[in-house]
N, C-alpha and C positions, 0 to 999 in steps of 0.2 A: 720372535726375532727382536731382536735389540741392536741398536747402533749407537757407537762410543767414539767420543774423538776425543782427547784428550788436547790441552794447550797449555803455553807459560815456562815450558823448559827453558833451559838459557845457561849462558856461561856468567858462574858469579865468584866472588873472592872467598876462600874459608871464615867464617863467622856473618856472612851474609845471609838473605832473604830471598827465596823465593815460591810464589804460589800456584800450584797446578791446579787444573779447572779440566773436569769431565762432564762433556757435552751427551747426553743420553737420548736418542728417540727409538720408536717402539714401542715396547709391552709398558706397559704403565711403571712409570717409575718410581710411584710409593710401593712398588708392592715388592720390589728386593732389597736383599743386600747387595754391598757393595764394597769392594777392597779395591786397596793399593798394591802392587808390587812394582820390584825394581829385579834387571837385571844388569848386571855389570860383567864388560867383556871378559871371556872364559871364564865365569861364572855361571851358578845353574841364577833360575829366578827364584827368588825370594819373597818373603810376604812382606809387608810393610805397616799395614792397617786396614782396617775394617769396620764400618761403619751398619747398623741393622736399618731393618726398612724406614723406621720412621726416626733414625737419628739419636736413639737414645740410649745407645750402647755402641760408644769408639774403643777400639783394643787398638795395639800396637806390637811390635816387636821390638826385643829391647834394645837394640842398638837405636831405636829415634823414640824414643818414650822421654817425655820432656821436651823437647824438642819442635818436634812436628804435630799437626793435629788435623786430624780428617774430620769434615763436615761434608752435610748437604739441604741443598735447596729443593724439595721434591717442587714446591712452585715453581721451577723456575728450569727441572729436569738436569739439576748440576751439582756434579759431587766435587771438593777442593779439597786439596792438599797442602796447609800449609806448612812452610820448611823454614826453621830460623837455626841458628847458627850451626850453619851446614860446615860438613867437613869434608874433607878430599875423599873420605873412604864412600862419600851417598854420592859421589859421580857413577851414573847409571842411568838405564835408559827406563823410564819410569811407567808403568803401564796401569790402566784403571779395569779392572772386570765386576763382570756380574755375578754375586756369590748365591753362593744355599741357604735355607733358612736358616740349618742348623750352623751352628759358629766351625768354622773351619781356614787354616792357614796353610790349606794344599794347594797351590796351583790348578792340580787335576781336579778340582771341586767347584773352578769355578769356570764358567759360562761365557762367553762375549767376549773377546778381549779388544781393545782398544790399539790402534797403531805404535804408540808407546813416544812418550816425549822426550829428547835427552836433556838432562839436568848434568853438567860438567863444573866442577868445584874447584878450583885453581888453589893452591898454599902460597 
């Protein structure tokens, strides 16, 4: 079992900053992966990023490539999200889960999901 909370959502202007932080306890947290998604109303969910157990393989999806960049602190049981010049289209509700070993950007592959933070991006 794993437990996730995510934090740091918020409302900011288009070309601002902001950093989400996934809180993890449970099964030992060097020993997964770990992704980003987002969903945005009537929208399905999305992938976002993907980080491997011990950090040393970040993927993205191309719409926040450049952009944003996923890390983690296995000390410290916290995976972040950081988000720089955001646009009106990454208003969504932001969720952190626990992935597979093997690299995947399906939803249905991943494990745990977190309550999910909203990130709102004003123009």
């Amino acid at each position: 079992q794993v437990q996730l909370v995510e934090s740091g959502g918020g409302l900011v202007q288009a070309g601002g900053s902001l950093r989400l932080s996934c809180a993890a306890s449970g099964r030992t947290f060097s020993s997964y992966a770990m992704g980003w998604f987002r969903q945005a109303p009537g929208k399905e969910r999305e992938f976002v990023a993907r980080i491997s157990a011990n950090g040393d393989v970040p993927t993205y999806a191309d719409s926040v490539l450049g952009r944003f960049t996923i890390s983690r602190d296995n000390a410290k049981n916290t995976m972040y999200l950081q988000m720089n010049s955001l646009k009106p289209a990454d208003t969504a509700v932001y969720y952190c889960a626990v992935g597979p070993t093997l690299y995947s950007t399906s939803p249905s592959r991943y494990d745990y999901w977190g309550q999910g933070t909203q990130v709102t991006v004003s123009s």
